[in-house]
N, CA, C and O atoms as a Tinker XYZ file with bonds, in Angstrom:
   300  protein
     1  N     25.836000   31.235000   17.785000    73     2
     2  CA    26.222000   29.857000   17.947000    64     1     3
     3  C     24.963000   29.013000   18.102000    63     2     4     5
     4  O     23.964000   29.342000   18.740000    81     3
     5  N     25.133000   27.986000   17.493000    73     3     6
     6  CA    23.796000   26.767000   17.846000    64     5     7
     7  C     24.260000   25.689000   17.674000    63     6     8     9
     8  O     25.130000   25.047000   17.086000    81     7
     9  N     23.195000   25.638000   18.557000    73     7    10
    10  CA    22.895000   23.757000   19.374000    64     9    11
    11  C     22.248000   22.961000   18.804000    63    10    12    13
    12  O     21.109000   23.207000   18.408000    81    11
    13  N     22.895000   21.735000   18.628000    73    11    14
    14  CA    22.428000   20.773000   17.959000    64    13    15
    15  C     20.973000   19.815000   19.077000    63    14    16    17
    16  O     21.460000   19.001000   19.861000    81    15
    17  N     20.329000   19.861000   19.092000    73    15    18
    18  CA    19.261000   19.457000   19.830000    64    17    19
    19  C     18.891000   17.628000   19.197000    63    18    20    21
    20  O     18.491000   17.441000   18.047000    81    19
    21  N     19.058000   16.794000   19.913000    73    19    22
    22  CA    18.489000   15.459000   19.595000    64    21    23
    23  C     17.099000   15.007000   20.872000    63    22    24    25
    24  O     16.782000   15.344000   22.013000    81    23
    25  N     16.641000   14.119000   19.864000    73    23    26
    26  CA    15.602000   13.658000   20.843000    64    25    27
    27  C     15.967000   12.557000   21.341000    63    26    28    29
    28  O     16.607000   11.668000   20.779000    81    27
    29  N     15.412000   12.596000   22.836000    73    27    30
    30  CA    15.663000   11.498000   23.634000    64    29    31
    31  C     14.599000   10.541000   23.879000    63    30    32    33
    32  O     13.418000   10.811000   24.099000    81    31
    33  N     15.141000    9.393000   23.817000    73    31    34
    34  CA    14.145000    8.242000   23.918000    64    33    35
    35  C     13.344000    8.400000   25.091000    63    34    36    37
    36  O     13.909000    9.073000   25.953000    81    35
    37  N     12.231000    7.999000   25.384000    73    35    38
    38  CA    11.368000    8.022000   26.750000    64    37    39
    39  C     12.187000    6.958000   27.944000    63    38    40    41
    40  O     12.442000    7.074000   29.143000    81    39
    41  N     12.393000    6.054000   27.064000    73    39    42
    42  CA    13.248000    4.942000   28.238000    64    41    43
    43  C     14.902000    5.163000   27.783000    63    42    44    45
    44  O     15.466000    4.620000   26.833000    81    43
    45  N     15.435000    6.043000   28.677000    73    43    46
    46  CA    17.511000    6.097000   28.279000    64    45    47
    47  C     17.794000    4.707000   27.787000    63    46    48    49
    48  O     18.371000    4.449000   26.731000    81    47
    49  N     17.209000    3.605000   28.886000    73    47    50
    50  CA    18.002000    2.161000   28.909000    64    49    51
    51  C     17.890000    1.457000   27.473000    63    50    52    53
    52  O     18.831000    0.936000   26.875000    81    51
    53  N     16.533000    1.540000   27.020000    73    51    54
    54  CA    16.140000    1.310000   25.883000    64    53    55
    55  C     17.229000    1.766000   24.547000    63    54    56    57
    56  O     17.730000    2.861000   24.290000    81    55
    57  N     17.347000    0.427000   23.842000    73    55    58
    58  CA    17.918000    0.543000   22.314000    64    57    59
    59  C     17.094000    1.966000   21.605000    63    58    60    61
    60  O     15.926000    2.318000   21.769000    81    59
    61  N     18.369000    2.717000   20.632000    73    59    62
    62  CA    17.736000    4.015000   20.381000    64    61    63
    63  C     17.353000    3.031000   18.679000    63    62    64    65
    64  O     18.045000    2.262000   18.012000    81    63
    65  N     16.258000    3.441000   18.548000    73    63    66
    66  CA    16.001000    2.688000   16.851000    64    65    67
    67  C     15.724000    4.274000   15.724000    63    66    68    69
    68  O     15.322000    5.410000   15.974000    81    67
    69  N     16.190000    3.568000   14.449000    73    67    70
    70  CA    16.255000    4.824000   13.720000    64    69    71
    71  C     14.848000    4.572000   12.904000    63    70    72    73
    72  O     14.650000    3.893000   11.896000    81    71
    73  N     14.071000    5.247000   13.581000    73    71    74
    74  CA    12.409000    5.135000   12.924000    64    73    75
    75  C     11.587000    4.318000   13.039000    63    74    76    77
    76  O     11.673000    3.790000   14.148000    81    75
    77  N     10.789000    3.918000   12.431000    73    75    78
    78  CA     9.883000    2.741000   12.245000    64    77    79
    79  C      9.220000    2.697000   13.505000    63    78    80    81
    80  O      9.848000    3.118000   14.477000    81    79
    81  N      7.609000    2.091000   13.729000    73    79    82
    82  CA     6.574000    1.288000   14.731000    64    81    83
    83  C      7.122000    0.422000   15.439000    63    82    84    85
    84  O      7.543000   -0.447000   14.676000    81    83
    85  N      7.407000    0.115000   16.731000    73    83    86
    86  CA     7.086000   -1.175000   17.063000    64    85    87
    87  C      5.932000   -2.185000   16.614000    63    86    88    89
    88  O      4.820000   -2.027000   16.111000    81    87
    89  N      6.707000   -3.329000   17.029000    73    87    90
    90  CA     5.337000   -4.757000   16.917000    64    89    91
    91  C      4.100000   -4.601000   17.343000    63    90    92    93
    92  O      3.178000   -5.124000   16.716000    81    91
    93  N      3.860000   -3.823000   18.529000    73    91    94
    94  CA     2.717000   -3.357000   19.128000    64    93    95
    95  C      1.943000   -2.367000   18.536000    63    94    96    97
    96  O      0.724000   -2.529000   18.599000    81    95
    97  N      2.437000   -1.224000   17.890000    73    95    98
    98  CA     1.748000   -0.382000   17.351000    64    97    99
    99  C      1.280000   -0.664000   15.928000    63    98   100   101
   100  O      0.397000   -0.073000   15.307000    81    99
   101  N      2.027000   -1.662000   15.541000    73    99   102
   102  CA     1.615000   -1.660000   14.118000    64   101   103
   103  C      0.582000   -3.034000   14.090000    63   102   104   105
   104  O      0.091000   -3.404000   13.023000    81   103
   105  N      0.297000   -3.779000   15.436000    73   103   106
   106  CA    -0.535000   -4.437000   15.632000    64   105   107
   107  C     -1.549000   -3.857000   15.588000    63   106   108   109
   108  O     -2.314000   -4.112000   14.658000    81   107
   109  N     -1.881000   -2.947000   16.503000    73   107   110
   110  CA    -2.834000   -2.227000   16.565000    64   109   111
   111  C     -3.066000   -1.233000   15.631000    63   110   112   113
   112  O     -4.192000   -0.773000   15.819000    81   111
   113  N     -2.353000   -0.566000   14.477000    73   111   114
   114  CA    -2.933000   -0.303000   13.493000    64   113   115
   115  C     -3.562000   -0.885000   12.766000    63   114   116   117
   116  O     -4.708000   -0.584000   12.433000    81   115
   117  N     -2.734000   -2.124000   12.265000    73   115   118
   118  CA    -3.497000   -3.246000   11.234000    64   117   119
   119  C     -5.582000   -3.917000   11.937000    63   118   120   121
   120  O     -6.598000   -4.257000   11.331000    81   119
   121  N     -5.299000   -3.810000   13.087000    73   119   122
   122  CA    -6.518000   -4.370000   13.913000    64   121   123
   123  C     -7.775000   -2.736000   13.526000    63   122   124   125
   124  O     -8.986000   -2.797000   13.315000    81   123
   125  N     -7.164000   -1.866000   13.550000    73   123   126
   126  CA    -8.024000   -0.952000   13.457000    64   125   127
   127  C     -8.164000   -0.409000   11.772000    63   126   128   129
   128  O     -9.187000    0.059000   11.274000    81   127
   129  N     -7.492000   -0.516000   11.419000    73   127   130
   130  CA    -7.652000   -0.666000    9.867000    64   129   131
   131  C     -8.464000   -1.752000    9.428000    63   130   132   133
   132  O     -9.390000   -1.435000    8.681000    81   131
   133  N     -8.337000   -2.951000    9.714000    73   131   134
   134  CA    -9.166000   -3.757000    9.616000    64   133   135
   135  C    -10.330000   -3.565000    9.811000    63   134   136   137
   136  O    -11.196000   -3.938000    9.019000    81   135
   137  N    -10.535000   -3.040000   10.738000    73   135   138
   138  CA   -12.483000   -2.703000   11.290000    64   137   139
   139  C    -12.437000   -1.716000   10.549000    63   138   140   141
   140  O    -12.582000   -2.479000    9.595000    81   139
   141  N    -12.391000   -1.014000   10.208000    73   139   142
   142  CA   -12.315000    0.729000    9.639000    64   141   143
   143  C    -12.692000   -0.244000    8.150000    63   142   144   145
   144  O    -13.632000    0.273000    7.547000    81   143
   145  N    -12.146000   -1.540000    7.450000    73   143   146
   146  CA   -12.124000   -1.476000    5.734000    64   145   147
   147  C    -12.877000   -2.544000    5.743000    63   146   148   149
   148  O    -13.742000   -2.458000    4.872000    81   147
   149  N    -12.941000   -3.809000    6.529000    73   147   150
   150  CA   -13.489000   -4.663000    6.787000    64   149   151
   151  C    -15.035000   -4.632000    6.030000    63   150   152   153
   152  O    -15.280000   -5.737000    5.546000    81   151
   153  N    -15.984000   -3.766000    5.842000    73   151   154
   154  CA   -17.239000   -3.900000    5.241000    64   153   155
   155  C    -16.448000   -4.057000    3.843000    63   154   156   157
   156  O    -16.365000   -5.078000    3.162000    81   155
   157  N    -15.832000   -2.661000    3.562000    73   155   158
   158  CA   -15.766000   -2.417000    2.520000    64   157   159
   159  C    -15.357000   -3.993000    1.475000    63   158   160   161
   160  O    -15.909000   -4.273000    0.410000    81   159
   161  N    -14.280000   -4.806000    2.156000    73   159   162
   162  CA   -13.889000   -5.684000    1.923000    64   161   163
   163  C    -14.569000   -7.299000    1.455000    63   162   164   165
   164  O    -14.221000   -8.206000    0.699000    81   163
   165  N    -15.718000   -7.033000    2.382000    73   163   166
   166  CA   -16.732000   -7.817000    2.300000    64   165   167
   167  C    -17.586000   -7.942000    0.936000    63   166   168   169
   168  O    -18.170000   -8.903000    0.437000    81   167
   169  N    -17.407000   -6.361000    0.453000    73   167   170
   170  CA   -18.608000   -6.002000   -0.442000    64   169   171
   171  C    -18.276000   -6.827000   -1.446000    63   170   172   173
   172  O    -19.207000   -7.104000   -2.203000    81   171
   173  N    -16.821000   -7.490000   -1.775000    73   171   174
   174  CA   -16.488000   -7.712000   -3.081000    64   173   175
   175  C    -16.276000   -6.657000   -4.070000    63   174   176   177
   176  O    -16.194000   -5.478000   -3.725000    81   175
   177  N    -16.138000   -7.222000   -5.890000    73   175   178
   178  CA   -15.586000   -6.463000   -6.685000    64   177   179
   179  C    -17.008000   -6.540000   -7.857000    63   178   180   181
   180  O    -17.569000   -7.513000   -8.361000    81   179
   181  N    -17.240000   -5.118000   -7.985000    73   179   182
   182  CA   -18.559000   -5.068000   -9.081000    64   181   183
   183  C    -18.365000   -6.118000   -9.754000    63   182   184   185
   184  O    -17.363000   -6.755000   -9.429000    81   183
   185  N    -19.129000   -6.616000  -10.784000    73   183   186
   186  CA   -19.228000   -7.256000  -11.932000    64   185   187
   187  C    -18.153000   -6.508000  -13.117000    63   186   188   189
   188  O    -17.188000   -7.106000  -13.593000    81   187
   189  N    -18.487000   -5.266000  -13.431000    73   187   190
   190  CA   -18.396000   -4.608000  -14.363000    64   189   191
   191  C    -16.391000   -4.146000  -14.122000    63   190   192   193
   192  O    -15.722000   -3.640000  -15.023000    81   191
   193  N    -15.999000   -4.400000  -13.114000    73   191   194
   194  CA   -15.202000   -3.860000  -12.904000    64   193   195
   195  C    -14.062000   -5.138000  -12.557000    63   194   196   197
   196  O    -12.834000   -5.042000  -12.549000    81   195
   197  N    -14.928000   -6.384000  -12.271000    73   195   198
   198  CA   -13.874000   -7.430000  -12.746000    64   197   199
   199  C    -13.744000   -7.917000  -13.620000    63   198   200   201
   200  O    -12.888000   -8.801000  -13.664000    81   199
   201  N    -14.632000   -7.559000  -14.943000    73   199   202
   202  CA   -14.798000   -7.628000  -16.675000    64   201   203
   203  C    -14.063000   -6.754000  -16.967000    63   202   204   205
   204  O    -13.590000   -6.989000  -18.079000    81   203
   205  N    -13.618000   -5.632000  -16.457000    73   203   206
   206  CA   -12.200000   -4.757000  -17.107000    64   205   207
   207  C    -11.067000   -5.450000  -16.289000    63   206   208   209
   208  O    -10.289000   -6.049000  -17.031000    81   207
   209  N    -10.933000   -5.486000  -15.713000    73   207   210
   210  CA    -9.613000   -6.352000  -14.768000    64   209   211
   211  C     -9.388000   -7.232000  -15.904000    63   210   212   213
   212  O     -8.523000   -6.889000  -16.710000    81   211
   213  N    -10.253000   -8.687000  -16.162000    73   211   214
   214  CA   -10.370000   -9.513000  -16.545000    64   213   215
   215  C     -9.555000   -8.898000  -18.302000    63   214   216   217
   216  O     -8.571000   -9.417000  -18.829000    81   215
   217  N    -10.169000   -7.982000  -18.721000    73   215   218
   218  CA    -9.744000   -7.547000  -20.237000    64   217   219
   219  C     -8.380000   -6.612000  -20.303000    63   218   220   221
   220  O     -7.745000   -6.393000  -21.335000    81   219
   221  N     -8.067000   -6.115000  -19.007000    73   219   222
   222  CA    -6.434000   -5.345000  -19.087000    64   221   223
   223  C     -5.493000   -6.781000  -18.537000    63   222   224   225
   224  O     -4.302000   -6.786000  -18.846000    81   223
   225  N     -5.906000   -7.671000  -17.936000    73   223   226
   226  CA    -5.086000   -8.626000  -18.280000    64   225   227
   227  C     -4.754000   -9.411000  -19.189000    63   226   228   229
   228  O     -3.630000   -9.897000  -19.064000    81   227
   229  N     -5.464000   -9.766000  -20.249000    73   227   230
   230  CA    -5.558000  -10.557000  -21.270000    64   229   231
   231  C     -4.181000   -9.939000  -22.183000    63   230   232   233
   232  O     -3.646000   -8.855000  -21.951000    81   231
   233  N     -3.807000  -10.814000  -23.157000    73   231   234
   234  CA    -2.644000  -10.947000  -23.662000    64   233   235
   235  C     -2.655000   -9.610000  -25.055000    63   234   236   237
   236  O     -1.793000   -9.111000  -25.779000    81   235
   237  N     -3.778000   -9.488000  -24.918000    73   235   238
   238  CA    -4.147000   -8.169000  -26.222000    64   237   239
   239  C     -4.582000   -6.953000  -25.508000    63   238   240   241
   240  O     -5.258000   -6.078000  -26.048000    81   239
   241  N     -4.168000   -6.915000  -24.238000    73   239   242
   242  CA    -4.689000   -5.709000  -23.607000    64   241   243
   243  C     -4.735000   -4.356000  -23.869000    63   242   244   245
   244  O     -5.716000   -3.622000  -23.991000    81   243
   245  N     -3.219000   -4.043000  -23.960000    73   243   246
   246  CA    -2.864000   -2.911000  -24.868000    64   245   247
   247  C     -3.178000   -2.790000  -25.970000    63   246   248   249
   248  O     -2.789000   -1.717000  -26.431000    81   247
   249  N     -4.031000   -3.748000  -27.044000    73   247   250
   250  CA    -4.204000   -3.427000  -28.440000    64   249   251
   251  C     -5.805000   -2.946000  -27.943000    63   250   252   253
   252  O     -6.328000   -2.087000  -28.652000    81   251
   253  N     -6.545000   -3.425000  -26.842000    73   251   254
   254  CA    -8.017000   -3.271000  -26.574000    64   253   255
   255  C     -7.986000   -1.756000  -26.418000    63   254   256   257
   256  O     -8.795000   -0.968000  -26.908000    81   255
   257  N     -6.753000   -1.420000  -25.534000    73   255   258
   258  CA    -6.891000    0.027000  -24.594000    64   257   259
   259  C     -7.002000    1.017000  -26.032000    63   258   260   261
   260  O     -7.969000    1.698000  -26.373000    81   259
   261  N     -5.660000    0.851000  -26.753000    73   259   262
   262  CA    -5.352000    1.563000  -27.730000    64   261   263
   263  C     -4.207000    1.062000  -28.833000    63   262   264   265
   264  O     -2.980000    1.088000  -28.925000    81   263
   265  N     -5.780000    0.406000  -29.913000    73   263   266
   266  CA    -5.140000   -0.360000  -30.901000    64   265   267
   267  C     -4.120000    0.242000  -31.780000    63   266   268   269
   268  O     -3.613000   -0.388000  -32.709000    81   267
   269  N     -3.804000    1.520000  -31.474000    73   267   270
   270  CA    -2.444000    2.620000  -32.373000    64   269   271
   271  C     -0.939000    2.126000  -31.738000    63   270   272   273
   272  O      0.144000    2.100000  -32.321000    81   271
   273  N     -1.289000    1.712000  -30.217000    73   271   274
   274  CA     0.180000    1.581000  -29.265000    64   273   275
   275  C      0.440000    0.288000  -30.241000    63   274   276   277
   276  O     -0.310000   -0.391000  -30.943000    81   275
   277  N      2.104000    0.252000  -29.916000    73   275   278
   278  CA     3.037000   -0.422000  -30.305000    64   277   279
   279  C      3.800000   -0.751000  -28.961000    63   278   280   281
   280  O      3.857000    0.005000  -27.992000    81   279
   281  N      4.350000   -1.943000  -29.054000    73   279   282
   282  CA     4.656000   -2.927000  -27.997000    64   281   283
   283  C      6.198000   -2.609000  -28.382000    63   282   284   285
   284  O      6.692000   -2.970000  -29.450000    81   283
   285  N      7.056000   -1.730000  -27.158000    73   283   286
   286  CA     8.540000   -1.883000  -28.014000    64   285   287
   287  C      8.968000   -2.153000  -26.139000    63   286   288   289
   288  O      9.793000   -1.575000  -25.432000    81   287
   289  N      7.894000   -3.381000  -25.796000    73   287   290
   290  CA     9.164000   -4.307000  -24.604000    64   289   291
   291  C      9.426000   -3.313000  -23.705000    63   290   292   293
   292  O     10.589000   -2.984000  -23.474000    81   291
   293  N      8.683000   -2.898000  -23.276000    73   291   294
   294  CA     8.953000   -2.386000  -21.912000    64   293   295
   295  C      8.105000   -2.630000  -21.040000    63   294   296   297
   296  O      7.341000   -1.707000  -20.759000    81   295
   297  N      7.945000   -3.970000  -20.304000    73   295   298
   298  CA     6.752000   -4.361000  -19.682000    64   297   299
   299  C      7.072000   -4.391000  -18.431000    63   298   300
   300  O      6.233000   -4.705000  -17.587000    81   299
């Protein structure tokens, strides 16, 4: 025979929620993520790499990537 085992909230009184962070924790993730990417963020975007951005957006993109593809609307 077996027992179904659930977990109990730390506070009984407390609303039981099905998953998810509180406001607080995900404050403090975003704050520490921030410092953690924050240089990186700073650095900006190569040259070379917002000249391809710049050319997979353009309206002939797919003919640049690979002028054989055919456009059959599935965008």
């Amino acid at each position: 025979m077996t027992k179904e085992v659930k977990s109990q909230p730390n506070n009984p009184a407390a609303p039981r929620k099905q998953g998810g962070l509180n406001a607080e924790i995900q404050s403090r993730i975003g704050h520490q993520l921030r410092a953690m990417y924050d240089d990186v963020v700073r650095q900006g975007v190569p040259d070379r790499f917002a000249e391809l951005i710049r050319k997979l957006d353009g309206p002939d993109a797919a003919a640049q990537i690979d002028p054989t593809a055919k456009n059959d609307g599935r965008d």
